[in-house]
N, C-alpha and C positions, 0 to 999 in steps of 0.2 A: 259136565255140562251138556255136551253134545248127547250122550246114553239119555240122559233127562230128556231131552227136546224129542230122540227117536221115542221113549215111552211114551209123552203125549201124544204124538203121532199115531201113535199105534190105537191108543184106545177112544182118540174121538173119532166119530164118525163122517169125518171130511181127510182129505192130505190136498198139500200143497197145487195148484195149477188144477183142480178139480171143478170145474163150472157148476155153479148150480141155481134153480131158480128156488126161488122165496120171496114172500111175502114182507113187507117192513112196518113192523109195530110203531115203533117210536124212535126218535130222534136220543143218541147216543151223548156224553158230555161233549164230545170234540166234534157234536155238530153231524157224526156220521149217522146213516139207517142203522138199524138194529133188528133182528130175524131172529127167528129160530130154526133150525135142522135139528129134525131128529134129538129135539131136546138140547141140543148144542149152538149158543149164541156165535153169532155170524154179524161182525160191523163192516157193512157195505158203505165206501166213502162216497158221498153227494148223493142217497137215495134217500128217500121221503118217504113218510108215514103213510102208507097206504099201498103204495106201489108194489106191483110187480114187478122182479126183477130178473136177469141174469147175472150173476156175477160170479165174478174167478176167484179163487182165494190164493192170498198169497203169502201169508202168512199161520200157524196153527200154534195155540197153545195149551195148556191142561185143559181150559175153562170155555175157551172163545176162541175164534177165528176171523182175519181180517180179508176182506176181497175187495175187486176194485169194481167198480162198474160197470158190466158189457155192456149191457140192454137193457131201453123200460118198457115192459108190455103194456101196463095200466098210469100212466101218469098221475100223478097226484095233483088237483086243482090247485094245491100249494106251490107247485112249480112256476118258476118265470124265469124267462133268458138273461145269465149273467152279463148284465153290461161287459164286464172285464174279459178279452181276447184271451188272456190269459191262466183264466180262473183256471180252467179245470186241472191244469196241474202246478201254479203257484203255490206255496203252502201259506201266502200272509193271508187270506179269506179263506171260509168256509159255507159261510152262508148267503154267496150272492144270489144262490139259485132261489132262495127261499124270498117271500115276501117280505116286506120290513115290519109289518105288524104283526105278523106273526111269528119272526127273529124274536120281537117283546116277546111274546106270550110264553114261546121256548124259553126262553133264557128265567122268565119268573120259575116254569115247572121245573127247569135244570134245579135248580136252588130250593124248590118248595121236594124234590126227588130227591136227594143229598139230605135235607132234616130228617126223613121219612128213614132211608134204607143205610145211610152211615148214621144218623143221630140218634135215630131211634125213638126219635119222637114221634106219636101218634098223629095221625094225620089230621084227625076232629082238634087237638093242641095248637097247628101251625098254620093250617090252610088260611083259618079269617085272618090271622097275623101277616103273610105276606101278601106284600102291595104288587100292582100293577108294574114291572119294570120301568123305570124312566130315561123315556127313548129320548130321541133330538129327532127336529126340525126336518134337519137337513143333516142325513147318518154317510155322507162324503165327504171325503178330502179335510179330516178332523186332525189331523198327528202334530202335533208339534215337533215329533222325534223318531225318526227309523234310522234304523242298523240295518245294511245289505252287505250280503256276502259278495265278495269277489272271486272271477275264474275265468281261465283262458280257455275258449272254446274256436277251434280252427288258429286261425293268427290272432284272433281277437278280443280284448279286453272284454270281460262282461260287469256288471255290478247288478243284483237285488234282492228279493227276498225269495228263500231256498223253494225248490220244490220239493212235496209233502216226501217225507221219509228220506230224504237225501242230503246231504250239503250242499246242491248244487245248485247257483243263482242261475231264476229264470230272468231271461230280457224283455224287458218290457221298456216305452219309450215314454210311459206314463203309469201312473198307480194310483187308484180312485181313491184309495184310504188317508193318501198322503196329498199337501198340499201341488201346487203346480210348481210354486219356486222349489220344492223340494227335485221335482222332474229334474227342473235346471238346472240343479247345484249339482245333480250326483253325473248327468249327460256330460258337464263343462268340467267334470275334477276327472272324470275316468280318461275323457279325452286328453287333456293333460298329464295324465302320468302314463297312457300308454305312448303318448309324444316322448315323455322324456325316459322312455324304453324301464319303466318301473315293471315289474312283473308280479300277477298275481298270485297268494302264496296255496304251496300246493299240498294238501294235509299226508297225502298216500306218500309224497318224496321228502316232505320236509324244507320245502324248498319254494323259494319267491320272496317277493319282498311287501307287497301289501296283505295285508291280511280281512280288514272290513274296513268301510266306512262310515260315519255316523253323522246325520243332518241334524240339529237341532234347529228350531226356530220361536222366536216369542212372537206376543201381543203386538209389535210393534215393527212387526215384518223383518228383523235381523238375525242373522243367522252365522251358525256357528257350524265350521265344516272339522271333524276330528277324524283322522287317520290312524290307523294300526297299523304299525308295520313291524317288523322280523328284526331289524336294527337300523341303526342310524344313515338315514340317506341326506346327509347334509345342503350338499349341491342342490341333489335334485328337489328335497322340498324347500330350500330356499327361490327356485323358479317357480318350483310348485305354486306358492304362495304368491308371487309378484303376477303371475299369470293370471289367477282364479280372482286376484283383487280387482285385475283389468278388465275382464268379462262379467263379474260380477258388475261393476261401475256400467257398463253398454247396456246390462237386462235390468239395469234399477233395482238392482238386489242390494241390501244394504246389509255386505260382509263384514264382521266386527273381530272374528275369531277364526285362528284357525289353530286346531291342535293336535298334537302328536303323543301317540303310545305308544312303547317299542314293546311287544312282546314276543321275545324269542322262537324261532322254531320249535315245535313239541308245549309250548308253554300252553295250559288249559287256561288260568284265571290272565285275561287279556289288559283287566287292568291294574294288575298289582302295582307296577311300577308307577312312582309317580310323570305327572304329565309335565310335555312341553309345550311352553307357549311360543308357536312359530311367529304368528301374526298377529298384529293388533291385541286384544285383552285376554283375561283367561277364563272370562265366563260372559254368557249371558244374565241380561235383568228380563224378570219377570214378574207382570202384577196380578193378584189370585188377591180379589174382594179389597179394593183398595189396600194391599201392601206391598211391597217392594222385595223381591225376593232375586239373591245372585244366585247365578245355577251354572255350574263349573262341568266341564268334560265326562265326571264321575258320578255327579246328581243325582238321584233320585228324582222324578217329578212325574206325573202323572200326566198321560201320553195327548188325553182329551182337555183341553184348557174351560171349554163351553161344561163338557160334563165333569169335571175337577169342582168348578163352582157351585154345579148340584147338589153334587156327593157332600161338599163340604160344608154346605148350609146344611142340608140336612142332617149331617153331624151335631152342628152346633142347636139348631129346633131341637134335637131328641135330646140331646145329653140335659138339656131344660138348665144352662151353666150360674149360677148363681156367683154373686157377689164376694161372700166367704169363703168361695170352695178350692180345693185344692186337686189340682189333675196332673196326674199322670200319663203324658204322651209316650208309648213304649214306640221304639222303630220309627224313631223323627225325623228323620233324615233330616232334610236341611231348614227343618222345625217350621214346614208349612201351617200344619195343623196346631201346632206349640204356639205359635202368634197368634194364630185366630182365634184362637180359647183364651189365649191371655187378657183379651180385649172384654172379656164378659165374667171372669175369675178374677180370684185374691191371686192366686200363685200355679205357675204350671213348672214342671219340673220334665224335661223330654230325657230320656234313654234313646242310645244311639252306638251299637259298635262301632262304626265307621267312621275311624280319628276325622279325618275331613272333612266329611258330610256333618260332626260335631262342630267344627270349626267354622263351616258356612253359614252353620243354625247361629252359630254364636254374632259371628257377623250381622246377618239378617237381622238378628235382635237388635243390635246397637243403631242398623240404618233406622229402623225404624221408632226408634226411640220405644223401646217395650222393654220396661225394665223390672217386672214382675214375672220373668222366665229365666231357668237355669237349665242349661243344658249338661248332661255327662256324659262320660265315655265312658262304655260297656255293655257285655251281655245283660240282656232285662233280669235273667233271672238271679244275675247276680247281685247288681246293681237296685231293683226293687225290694228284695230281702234286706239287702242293708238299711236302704230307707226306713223301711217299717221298725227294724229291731234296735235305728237311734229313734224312733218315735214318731217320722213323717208318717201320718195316714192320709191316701187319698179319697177324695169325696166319689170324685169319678175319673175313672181312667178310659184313656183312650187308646186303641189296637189296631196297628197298620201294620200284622207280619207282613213278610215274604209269602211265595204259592207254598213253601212248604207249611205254614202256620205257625202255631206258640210249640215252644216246648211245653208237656205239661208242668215243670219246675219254675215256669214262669206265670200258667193259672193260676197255680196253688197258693205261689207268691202274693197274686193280686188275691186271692179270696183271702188270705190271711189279715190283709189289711184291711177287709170290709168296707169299700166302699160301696156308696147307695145304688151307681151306673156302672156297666162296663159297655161303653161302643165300637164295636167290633167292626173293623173297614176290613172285608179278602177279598181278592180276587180267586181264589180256586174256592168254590162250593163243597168240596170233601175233605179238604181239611179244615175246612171254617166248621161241617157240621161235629166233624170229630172232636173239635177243641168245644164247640157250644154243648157237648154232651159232657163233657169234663165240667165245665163249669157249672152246667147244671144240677149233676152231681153232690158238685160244690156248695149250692144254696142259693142259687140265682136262676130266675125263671123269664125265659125270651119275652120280651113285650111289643119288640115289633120286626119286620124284616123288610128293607128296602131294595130290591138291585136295582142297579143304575148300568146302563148301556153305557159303559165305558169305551168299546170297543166294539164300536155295529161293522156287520159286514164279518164279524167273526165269531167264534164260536165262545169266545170270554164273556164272564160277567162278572162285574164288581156289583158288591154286597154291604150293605150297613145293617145290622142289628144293633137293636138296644135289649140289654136286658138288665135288671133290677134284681136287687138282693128279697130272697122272701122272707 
């Protein structure tokens, strides 16, 4: 690996701690500048389209090289001062520097760039097809849910989101992306467990006892505080919890939940094990277009509640749902999208590996009295081939992978059952084009392309395509 890394080294023409000045093309997926050397791409982090720059590199590879920002000789008119003290080396924003209207505009070509150079669709094909990004109002203080890393720096507790390339939580006493109660909940729980001498976990020793902590919040101002830690601290989260109830009660916070995840030192998936419930219930309710949804520790749920409701009308306008038809929800989590469809379909059937998040869906269904939806356990690809070969054919199906995307064994799947829609919901632009190039492949021609600012102030974009069988 290492021979590998010095051959790149050798033949592009930058090495590491090398300064150099360039000019910046375009804005890169993750929001960085983009340059060329000597024919050699250079992503300079928070530089703009136009500028002038100096920058270090500090990283090199076959193809490209990363630098950090010295200097701007030529500022970009696109430039403005990041509200956030913190920005420039927090890694939760990317794009405070940039203006918000033209965040939109990015994030449309991020997505219209991804059909072109991964899909491979011609540009005269796609261009009239993607819309305008659909921004919000007011692109602050939207999260209903952050995860911040813990660590002890000097004597003292820290808790946020990592700085860019590290594990390392920066301090911050506020977070414009996150609500304000959220400020409060994560300042009032770290106070508390460095009170009752909890220590942060330390990835380089294996050692500590907290590992993250996770804010959840709904529509109705309550909130859910969930804990990871290394093993069972009984005592102290049982104060834990009697504490956070009292303080919460003084700030008018209305705490409902408090839960725990023990994951081991060395353990990578944080939540395998299942959850305790320390405090009060074991999930939050949440309501997305008049229905009632539980959302438990482990959830899935989409981070923007204002743009959730967007994304999800628009779902349901394009898919055009008819009365007789039958859909397919693959990757339902806790079958948000599986209810909403049911209410304008004969029959929706959601796919979901995740025993739980099956179980939640199943739940949801019954609070809400929807009784033309089935929920299964398993991989899509498994689980929609069987469908089709006892004879279930869906009319339209609907797609919420993960950022890595579909297996192609789960296209093939859905093209084998020919149905009329497929609506594609992703958050990563390069795998969404690479799978819209499979299906197109397949027999199905894109008809339209929405992104939706899921996630302003960053460099994400969630996506709705509709495309039709030809």
């Amino acid at each position: 690996m290492l021979e590998t890394h010095e051959k790149a080294v050798r033949i592009s023409p930058v090495h590491v701690f090398q300064e150099l000045e360039v000019t910046i093309d375009r804005l890169g997926y993750r929001g960085e500048g983009v340059a060329r050397f000597e024919g050699f791409t250079i992503f300079v982090e928070q530089a703009l389209p136009g500028e002038r720059v100096l920058a270090k590199v500090t990283k090199v590879e076959k193809s490209y090289a990363q630098a950090t920002l010295l200097r701007i000789f030529e500022p970009s008119s696109l430039r403005q001062l990041p509200p956030c003290p913190v920005f420039e080396v927090c890694g939760g924003c990317q794009l405070q520097h940039v203006s918000y209207a033209k965040q939109l505009e990015w994030k449309r070509q991020t997505v219209l760039d991804a059909l072109v150079r991964i899909g491979h669709f011609s540009l005269d094909e796609v261009e009239s097809i993607v819309s305008a990004t659909y921004g919000m109002d007011d692109p602050w203080r939207y999260r209903n849910k952050v995860t911040v890393a813990v660590a002890k720096k000097g004597a003292k507790f820290v808790a946020g989101f990592v700085e860019e390339g590290t594990h390392d939580p920066v301090e911050s006493a506020e977070c414009l992306i996150r609500p304000v109660m959220h400020d409060t909940l994560i300042a009032k729980a770290v106070a508390i467990l460095e009170a009752l001498s909890c220590s942060p976990y330390d990835e380089s020793t294996r050692s500590g006892d907290i590992r993250q902590l996770i804010i959840r919040t709904n529509d109705q101002h309550e909130a859910m505080v969930v804990v990871v830690v290394t093993h069972t601290l009984e005592q102290q989260m049982d104060v834990f919890c009697k504490r956070l109830a009292v303080e919460c009660k003084q700030e008018n916070i209305k705490l409902v939940s408090v839960v725990q995840h023990i994951a081991p030192p060395g353990t990578r998936q944080l939540f395998a094990r299942a959850p305790q419930t320390l405090w009060g219930k074991s999930y939050l309710k949440e309501t997305i277009m008049g229905l009632s949804f539980r959302v438990s520790s482990r959830s899935f749920l989409q981070v923007n509640p204002l743009q959730t409701r967007t994304l999800y009308q628009l779902v349901l306008d394009t898919s055009d749902l008819c009365a007789n038809d039958v859909v397919f929800d693959l990757y339902s989590g806790i079958g948000t999208l599986s209810l909403l469809a049911a209410k304008a379909a004969k029959k929706v059937i959601g796919v979901e590996s995740v025993p739980q998040a099956v179980e939640d869906a199943k739940d949801n269904a019954r609070r809400n009295g929807i009784m033309n939806v089935e929920f299964v356990a398993g991989k899509a690809e498994d689980v929609v081939a069987g469908l089709i070969e006892e004879g279930s054919r869906p009319d339209v199906v609907l797609l919420d992978p993960p950022r890595v995307g579909c297996d192609r064994k789960v296209l093939e799947a859905i093209a084998s059952g020919k149905p009329r829609s497929i609506a594609y919901v992703s958050c990563n632009p390069a795998t969404l084009a690479r799978d819209l190039r499979i299906l197109s492949d397949l027999g199905y021609a894109i008809q339209s392309v929405n992104p939706v600012d899921m996630f302003a102030q960053t460099a994400h974009v969630e996506c709705l395509i509709l495309m039709t069988r030809e």
